[in-house]
N, C-alpha and C positions, 0 to 999 in steps of 0.2 A: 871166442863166444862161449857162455854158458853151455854145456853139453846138455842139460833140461831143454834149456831151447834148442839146439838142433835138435834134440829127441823129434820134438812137438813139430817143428818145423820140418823134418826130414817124412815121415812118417804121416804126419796127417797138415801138411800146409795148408792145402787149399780149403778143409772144414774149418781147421784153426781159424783162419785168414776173410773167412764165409761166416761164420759165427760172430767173430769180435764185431766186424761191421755190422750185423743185423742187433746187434745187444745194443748199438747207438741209436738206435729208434725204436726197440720194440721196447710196450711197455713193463714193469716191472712188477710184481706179485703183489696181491693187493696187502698181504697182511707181511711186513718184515721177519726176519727170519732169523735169530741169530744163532743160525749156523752154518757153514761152508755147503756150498751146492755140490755134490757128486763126491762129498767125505762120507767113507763107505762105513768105514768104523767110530767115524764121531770122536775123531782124536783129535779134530782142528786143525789138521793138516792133510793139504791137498797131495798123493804121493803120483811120482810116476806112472805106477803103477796104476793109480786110483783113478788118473786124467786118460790113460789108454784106454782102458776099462769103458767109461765112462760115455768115449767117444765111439769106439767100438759097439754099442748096445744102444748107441741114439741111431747109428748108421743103420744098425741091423733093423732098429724098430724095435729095440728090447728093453724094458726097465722104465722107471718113472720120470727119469731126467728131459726137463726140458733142453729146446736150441740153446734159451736165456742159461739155465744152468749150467751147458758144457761150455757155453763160448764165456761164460762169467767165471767157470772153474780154471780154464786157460787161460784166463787173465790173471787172474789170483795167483797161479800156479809161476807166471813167467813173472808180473810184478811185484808180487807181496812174497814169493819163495813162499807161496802154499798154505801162507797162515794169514788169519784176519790180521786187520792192519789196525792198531792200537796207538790212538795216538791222547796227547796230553793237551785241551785246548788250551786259550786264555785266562781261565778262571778256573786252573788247575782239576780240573775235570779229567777223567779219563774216558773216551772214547774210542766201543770199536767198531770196524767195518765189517761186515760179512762178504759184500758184493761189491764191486766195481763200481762206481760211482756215476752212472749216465742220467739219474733224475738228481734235481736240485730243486729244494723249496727256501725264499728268502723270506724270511722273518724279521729282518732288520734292513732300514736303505743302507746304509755302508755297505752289506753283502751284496748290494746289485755291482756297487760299483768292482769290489773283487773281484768277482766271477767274470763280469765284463771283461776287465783289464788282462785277464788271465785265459782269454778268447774261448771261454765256455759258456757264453751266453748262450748257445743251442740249449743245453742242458738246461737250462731252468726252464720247470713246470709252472710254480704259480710264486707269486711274490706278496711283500708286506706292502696295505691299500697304498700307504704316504708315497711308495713307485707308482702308483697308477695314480694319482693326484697331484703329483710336485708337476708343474710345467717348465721348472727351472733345471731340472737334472742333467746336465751334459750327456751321462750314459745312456738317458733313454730317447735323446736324438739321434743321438747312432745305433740306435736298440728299441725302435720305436714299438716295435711285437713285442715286447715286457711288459709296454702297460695296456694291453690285451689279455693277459693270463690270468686266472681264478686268480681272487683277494685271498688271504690267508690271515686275515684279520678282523678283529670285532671290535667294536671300542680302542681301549690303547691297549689290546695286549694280540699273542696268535690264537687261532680260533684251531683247536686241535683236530674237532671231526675234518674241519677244511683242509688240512694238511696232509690227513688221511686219504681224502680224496684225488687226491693229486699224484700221491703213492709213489711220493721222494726215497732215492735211497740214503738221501743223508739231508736234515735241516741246517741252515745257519742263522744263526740268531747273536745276538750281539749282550741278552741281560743272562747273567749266569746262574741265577736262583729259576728265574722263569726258564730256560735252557733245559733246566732240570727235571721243573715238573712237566715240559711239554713232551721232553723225552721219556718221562713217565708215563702218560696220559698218550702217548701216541705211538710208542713199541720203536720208534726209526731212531734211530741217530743222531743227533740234537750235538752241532758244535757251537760252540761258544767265540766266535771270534773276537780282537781285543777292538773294546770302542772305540780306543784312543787314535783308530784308525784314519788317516789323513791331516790329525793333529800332531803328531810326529813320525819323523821318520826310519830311527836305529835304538829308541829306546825297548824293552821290551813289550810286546804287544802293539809295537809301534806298526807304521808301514810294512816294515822289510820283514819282521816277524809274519804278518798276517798272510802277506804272499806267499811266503815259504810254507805256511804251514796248510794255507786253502790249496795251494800247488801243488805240494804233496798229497792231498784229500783227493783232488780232482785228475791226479797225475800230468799235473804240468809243472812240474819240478823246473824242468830248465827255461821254459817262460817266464816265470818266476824270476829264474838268477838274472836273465836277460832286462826285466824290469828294473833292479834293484839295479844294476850294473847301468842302468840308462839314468834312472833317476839321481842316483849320488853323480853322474858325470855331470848332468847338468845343475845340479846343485852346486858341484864343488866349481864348476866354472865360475858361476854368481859369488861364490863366496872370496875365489883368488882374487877379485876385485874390490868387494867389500869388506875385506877384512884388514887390507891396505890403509883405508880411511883411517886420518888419524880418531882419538876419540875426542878430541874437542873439536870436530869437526863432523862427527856423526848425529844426524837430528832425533830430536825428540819428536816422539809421533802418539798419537791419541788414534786407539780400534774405533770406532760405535759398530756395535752387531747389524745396525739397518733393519733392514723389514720394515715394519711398523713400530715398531720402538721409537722409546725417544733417547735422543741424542744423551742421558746420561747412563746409558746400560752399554757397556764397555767391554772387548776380550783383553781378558789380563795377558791372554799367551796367545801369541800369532806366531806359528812358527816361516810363514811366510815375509814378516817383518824384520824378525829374527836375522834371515838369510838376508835377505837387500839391506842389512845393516843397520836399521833403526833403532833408538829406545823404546822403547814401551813403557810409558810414562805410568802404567793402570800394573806394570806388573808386579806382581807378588800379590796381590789382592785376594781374599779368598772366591770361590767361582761357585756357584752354581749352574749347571747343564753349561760351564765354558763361559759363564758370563758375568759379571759384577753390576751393583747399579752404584753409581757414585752421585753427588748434587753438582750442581754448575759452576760452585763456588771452588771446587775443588778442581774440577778443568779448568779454572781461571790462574788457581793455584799453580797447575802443571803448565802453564803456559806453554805448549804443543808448539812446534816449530810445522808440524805439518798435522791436519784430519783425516782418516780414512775412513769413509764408508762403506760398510758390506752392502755391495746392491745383489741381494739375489733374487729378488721377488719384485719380477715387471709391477712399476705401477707402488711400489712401496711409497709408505709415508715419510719414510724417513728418508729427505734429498740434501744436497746441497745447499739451494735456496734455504730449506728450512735453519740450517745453521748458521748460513751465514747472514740470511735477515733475522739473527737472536741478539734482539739489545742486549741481552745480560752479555755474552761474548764476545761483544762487538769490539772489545780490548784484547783478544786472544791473539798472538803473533801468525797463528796460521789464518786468522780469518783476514786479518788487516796485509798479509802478503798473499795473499788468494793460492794459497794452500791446501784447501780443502779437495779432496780427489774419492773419488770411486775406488773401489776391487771389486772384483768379482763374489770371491766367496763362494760360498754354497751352503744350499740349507739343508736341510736333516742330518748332520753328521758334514763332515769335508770333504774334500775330494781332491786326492794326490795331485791328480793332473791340473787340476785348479791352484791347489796350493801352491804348487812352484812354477805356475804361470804369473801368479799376482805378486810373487816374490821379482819375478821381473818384472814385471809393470810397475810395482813399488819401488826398484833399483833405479828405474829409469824416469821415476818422478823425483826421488827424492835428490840423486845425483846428476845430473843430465849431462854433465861434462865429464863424468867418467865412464857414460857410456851412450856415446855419440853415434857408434855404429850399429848400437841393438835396434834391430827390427823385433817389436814386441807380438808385431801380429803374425809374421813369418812360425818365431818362437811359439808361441801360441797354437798356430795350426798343426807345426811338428809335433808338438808333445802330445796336444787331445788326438792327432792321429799312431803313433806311437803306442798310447793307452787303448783307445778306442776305435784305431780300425777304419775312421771314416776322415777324408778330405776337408778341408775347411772348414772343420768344426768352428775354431777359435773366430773365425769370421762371420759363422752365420751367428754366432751367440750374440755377437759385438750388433751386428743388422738388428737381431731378433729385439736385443733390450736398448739401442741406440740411445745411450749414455755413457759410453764409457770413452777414455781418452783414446786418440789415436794421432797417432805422427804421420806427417807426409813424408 
């Protein structure tokens, strides 16, 4: 063991021990601070010496150090080795820490689902409105106290006095020029995580990036590796299947985005398709916000072996019916073999644990004889409980929007 930490531990356990836990609920100073709590000499380094001290003269009733500051400087001290914690977001940004990170403010929905997945949902203080608005969020049925918490937003952007209010030790936001001025405008901490979150999984800023690096923010490092380590298993499972299929045996498939769209606004990249082995008839297209619009004559063109639609929004315009009573279509191979099928999806951003749920629900439409024994809704329930924490998620979703396929 560290001999810093027995120091700390031999010598003052049970303040050490008494402190860190009271730093998880008590609140944090209203104005941030970028400097280390109980750094005597402002060298930005927590010393031995400095945390004795330090602890010594909170015990006695001496000096200006709060509880927060010595049980935050002991944290500092055993996790960061005494110095702020600098880290490099998404958008090449450098950020750093002064304090231990026990408040959180979301600025973007992809952050809810981070934090979530990474079991620091306690830690969040207020979030971005579209969390308290979306009724379709998986995370906030397992997290349903998130869309209780102060709005942190105005229009389409963060609302920075609101942010201040809430008195985060660190924001997550997802746009990186806005990232900049809000960390400008509001003295805290402003990370940038990458958008491309739930859109892929090993690229940079992908998934497995975004864990690693909020995990490390948040110090759940090895939750993190434990997610990443669960998600590629079951990816790589779907894939030892799917990647078997010959290619002239693998289907062409057509995204539609759903919602209220019409059926010619299309995702060129589903990484969920990807994996259950499909073509992506739309891909290479260029995208806006992840999405193309194409004419009807051009899905006629691509002649789709099967249709997917995103149903993420109970009560959407865009069903089945409406596709498959489209005269113009009515010659399309997946309308004329009743091809057309649901995912789930998600709106504001994607969601890991969706994504590689609908990769199996996709595996097991598009193939059905090479995979006779998946239980989608079992798969389903382990994964959003896995991410999320909560029992039968994947089955109350399936109640909740009562559209979507299921197998006896």
């Amino acid at each position: 063991m560290d001999p810093r930490v027995l120091f700390v531990k031999s010598i003052f356990f049970l303040f050490v021990v008494s402190s860190i836990l009271t730093v998880t609920s008590s609140p944090a100073a209203a104005v941030y601070e970028n400097k280390l709590p109980c750094d005597l000499n402002g060298d930005n380094i927590i010393t031995e010496a400095e945390l004795s001290d330090a602890i010594c003269n909170y015990m006695l009733d001496r000096g200006e150090n709060t509880l927060d500051d010595v049980g935050d400087a002991a944290c500092i001290y055993i996790q960061w080795d005494g110095k702020p914690l600098t880290i490099t977001d998404h958008y090449n940004r450098n950020v750093t820490l002064y304090r231990p990170v026990e408040r959180v403010a979301l600025c973007s929905t992809p952050s809810v689902r981070i934090v979530a997945s990474l079991g620091a949902a306690d830690k969040v203080v207020g979030v971005y409105q579209s969390i308290i608005d979306d009724d379709g969020l998986i995370v906030t049925r397992a997290y349903p106290d998130l869309r209780t918490l102060p709005s942190l937003s105005s229009g389409t952007g963060a609302n920075p006095e609101a942010v201040i209010a809430v008195e985060p030790d660190v924001v997550f936001y997802s746009a990186a020029s806005e990232a900049a001025d809000l960390q400008d405008s509001t003295g805290v901490p402003v990370v940038a995580l990458g958008a491309t979150f739930g859109l892929n999984f090993t690229d940079y800023a992908g998934t497995y990036e975004v864990w690693r690096l909020a995990g490390l923010i948040l110090n759940e490092e090895e939750r993190a590796e434990d997610l990443i380590d669960y998600a590629s298993g079951k990816l790589n499972t779907l894939t030892s299947v799917t990647s078997s299929i010959p290619l002239e045996d693998k289907l062409d498939a057509y995204i539609a985005t759903g919602g209220n769209n019409d059926i010619t606004k299309c995702a060129p990249e589903y990484y969920s398709l990807d994996v259950a082995g499909g073509n992506n008839v739309a891909a290479g297209l260029p995208t806006s916000w992840g999405s193309a619009t194409v004419n009807k004559e051009q899905i006629i063109a691509w002649d789709p072996d099967v249709i997917f639609i995103r149903y993420y929004q109970i009560g959407q315009s865009l069903t089945k019916d409406a596709v498959t009573d489209d005269t113009v279509l009515s010659e399309v191979s997946a309308i004329n073999t009743s091809s057309v099928h649901y995912v789930r999806g998600s709106s504001n951003g994607m969601d890991p644990a969706i994504e590689i749920v609908d990769s199996y629900c996709m595996a097991k439409l598009m193939y059905p004889d090479n995979f006779l024994s998946l239980d989608v809704e079992a798969e389903g329930n382990e994964i959003y409980k896995k991410f999320y924490g909560v029992d039968n998620l994947y089955s109350q979703m399936l109640d909740d929007f009562d559209v979507f396929e299921r197998w006896n």
